[in-house]
C-alpha positions as CSV (number, residue, x, y, z in Angstrom):
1,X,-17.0,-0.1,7.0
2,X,-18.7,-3.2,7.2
3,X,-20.4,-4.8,3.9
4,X,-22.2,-7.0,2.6
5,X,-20.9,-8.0,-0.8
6,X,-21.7,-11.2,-3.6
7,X,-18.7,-12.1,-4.4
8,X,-17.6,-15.7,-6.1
9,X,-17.1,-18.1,-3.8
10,X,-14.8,-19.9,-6.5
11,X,-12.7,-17.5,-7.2
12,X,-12.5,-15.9,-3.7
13,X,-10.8,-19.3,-2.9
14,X,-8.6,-19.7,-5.8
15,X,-7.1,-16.2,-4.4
16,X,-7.2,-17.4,-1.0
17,X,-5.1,-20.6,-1.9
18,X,-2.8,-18.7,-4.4
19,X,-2.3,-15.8,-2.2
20,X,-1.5,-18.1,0.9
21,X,-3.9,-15.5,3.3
22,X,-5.5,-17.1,6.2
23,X,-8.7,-14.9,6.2
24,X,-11.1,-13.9,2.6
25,X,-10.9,-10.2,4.2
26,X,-7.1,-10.4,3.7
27,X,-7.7,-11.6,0.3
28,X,-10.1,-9.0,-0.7
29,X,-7.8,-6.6,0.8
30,X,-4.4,-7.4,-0.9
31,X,-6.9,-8.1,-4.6
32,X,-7.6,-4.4,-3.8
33,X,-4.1,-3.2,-3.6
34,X,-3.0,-5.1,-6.5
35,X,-5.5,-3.9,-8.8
36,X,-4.7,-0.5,-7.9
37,X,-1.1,-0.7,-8.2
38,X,-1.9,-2.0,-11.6
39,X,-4.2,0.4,-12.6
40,X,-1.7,3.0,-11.3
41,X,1.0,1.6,-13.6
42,X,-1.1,1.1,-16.4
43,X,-1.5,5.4,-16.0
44,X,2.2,5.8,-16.0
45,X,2.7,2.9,-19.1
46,X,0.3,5.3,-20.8
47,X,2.5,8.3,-20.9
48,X,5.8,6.4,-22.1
49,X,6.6,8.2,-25.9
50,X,4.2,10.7,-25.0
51,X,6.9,13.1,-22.8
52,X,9.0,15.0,-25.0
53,X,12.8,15.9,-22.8
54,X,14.8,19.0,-22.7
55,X,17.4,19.5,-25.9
56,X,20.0,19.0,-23.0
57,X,18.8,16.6,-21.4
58,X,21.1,13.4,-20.8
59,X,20.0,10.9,-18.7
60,X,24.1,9.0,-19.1
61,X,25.1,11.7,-17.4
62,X,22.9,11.3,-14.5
63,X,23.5,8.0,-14.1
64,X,26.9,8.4,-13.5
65,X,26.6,10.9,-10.2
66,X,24.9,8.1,-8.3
C-alpha cells in the first residue's frame, strides 16, 4: 500500500542510524513493530495484581515438572 506520509526527517535518521537499517522503509517498518510489541506489553503489564489464582494453585510445583 503505497503512501505518502510527513514524517521527520530528523528523527527518521536518528532511527535509521540507531537501528543500523539500510533503507527509511525498513526503519518505519521495524518503528512499527516495536511500538506494537510495546503497546501489546503495556496490555498484559496492565493486568499484573489484577488476576486473582485458584486456592490450589502453586506455581513451585509447576516449575519443578519442566
Amino acid at each position: 500500500m503505497p503512501t505518502n506520509l510527513a514524517i521527520d526527517d530528523l528523527l527518521l535518521n536518528q532511527a535509521l542510524k540507531i537501528g543500523g537499517l539500510k533503507t527509511k522503509k525498513d526503519t518505519v517498518n521495524v518503528a512499527l513493530e516495536e511500538f506494537i510489541q510495546r503497546r501489546k506489553m503495556e496490555d498484559v503489564i496492565s493486568l499484573f495484581g489484577k488476576m486473582e489464582y485458584e486456592k490450589g494453585y502453586d506455581y513451585k510445583a509447576l516449575r519443578k515438572r519442566a
